[in-house]
N, C-alpha and C positions, 0 to 999 in steps of 0.2 A: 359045119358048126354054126356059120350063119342063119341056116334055113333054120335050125332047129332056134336059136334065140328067139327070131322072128315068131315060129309057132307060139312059143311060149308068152310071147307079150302080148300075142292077139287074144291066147288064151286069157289073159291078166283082167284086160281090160273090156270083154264082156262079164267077166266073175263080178264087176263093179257093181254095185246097186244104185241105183239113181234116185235122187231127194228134190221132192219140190217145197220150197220155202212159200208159205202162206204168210202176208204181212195180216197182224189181225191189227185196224184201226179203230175198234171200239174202245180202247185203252184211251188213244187221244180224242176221241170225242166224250168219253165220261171228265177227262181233264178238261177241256175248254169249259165244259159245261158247269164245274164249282170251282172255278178260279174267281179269286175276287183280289184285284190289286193292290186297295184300300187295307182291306184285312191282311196280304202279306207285308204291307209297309207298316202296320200296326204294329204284326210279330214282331219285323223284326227289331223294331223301336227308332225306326228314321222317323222326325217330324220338320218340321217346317223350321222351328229354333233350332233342332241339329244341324240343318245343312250348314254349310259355309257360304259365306256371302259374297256373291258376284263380287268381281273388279268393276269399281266405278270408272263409268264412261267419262273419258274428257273430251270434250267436244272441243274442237280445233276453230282460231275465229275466221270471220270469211273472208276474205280481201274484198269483196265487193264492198264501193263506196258506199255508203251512209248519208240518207237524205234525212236531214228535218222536214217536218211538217211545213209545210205552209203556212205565213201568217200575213194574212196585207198588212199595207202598212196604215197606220191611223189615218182617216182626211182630216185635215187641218180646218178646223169651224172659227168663222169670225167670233172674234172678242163680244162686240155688241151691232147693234142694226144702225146707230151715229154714224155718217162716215167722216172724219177731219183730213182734210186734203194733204197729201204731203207736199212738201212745201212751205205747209201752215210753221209762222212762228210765235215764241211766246215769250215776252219781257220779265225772268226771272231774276231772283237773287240769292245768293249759293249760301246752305245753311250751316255748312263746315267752310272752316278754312284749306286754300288749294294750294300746295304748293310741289316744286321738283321734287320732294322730298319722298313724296305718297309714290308707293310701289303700285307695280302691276296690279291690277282689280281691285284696287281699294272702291271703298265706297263712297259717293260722291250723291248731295241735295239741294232739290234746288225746289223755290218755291216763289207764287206767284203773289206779286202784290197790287194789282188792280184785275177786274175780273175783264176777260173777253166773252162779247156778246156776238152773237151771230144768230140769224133767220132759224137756222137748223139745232143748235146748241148753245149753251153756256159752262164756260168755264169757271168758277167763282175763285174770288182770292184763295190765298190759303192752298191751292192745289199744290200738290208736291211731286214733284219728278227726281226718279232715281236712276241714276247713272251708274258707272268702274272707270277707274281708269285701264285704260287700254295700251298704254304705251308712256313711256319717261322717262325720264335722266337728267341729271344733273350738268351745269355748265361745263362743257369743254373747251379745249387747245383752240387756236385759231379766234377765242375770242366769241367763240359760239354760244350762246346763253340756252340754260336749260330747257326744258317743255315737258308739258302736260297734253296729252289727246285722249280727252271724254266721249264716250259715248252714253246716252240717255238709252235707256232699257223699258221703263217701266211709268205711269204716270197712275197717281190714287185720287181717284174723280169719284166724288160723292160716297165714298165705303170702300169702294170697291178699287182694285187693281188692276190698271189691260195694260198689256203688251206694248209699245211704241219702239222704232228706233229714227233717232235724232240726235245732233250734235250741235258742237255752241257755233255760233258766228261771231258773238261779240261776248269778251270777257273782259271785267273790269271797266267798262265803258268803252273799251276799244276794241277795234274790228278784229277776228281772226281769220287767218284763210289756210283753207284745208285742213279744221281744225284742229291745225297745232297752234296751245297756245304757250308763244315762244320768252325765252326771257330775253333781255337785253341783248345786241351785237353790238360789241362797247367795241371793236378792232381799232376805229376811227381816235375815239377817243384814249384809246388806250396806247395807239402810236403818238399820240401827243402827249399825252402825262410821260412815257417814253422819253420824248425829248426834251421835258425841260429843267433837265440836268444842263444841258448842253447849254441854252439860253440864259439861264441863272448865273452859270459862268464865264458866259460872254459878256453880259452886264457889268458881273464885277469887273472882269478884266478892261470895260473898257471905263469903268468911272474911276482906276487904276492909271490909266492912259494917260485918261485928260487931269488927275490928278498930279502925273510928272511933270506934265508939259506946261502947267504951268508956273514953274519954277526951272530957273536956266540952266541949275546945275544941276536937274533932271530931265532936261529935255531929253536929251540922248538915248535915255531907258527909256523914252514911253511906248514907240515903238513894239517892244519885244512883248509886253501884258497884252495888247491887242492882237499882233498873232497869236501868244497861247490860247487867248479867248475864241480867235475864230476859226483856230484846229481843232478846240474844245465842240463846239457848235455842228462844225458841219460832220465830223465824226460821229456823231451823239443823231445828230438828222440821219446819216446813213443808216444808225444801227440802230434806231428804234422801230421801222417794220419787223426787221427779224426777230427784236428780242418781243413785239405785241403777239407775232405768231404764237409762240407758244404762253401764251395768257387765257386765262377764261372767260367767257363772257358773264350776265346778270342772273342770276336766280328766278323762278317764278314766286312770286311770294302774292297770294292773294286774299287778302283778311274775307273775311265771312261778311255777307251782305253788301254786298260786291254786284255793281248788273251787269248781269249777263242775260243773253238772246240764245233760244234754243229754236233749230230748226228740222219739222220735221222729213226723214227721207224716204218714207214709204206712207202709205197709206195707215190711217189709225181708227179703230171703230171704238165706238163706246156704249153704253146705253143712257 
């Protein structure tokens, strides 16, 4: 039964006919050959306003530091080709009134009233220098009197405005050092106006004294008015240091046209 199947399937499979498949590619070369991109985007009505519009890029920031540019810095050009020595001073007189009172950077004038002559330059009257104040306050504790500390800024010679920096030595007629110019330190005096509570009533007490004692049937009492008068005293002497401590000293008060000496601390050019 086997052999016989076997005949049969050999028989089968030469009865087959056998196909060869030709690809014909003339089909895809006549297509490449009238293909036009343009004209099928045409068709089919995509244009450029249809599309949808990319997602906009965000651009992420860099961590890399960030240089400025470069800029030098300015050179500093003399005022004018004059040089006035520092050092140099000038006998002015103040064209505002100066006192404890003027805050930080107030403005502050001062002006010359005889001219300085020199080889190299002149200054004529009438020059004006401008100052700030720089520093003040009012009388304090301890008896401390107030101050003013100027500085000079600026001086206006012949039109024109340059640069200067100077400071007073003398204000009011009087010397200043390291210019502060300081009010009164009344401590001295002020411990004695302090004690003369004590002394006023040692007086009475003792013209009180010698008042008893001259009479007989007061002698007895006179005694007792001159110790109260010289407990009164030397108490009163004890405790006026402590109570002048906490006292204030003198005000600056300086009327306008006032002299004062300015000196200069750096060099000053002019033309």
């Amino acid at each position: 039964m086997n052999k016989f199947l076997t005949i049969v399937l050999l028989i089968s499979i030469s009865c087959i006919k056998s196909h060869a498949f030709d690809l014909d590619m003339t089909v895809d070369d006549e297509i490449r050959k009238n293909y036009n991109s343009s004209k099928l985007i045409n068709d089919v009505g995509i244009t450029e306003e249809t599309l949808p519009s990319l997602p906009a890029i965000i651009q992420k920031e860099s961590n890399q530091p960030k240089y400025e540019k470069y800029t030098p810095a300015p050179q500093v050009i003399q005022a004018g080709n004059i040089k006035i020595h520092k050092g140099t001073s000038f006998n002015v007189v103040n064209s505002t009134k100066i006192s404890d009172w003027q805050t930080k950077g107030a403005s502050v004038k001062f002006t010359t009233k005889t001219a300085v002559n020199t080889k190299k330059y002149s200054i004529p009257a009438g020059t004006t220098f401008s100052g700030e104040v720089i520093e003040s306050h009012q009388p304090q504790i301890t008896c401390n009197g107030g101050l003013v500390v100027i500085r000079v800024r600026s001086m206006l010679y012949k039109g024109q405005t340059y640069p200067i920096n100077a400071y007073v030595t003398k204000a009011n007629s009087k010397k200043v050092f390291l210019n502060n110019i300081k009010g009164n330190r009344t401590y001295l005096k002020t411990v004695w106006k302090k004690g003369n509570w004590g002394r006023v009533m040692f007086n009475k007490m003792m013209t009180l004294t010698v008042n008893l004692g001259g009479e007989g049937s007061t002698l007895i009492l006179s005694p007792f008015p001159l110790a109260y008068g010289t407990l009164c005293f030397g108490l009163n002497t004890l405790t006026s240091p402590i109570s002048a401590f906490f006292s204030k000293g003198g005000h600056v008060n300086i009327p306008a046209g006032s002299q004062f000496r300015i000196k200069l601390i750096d060099d000053a050019y002019v033309n």
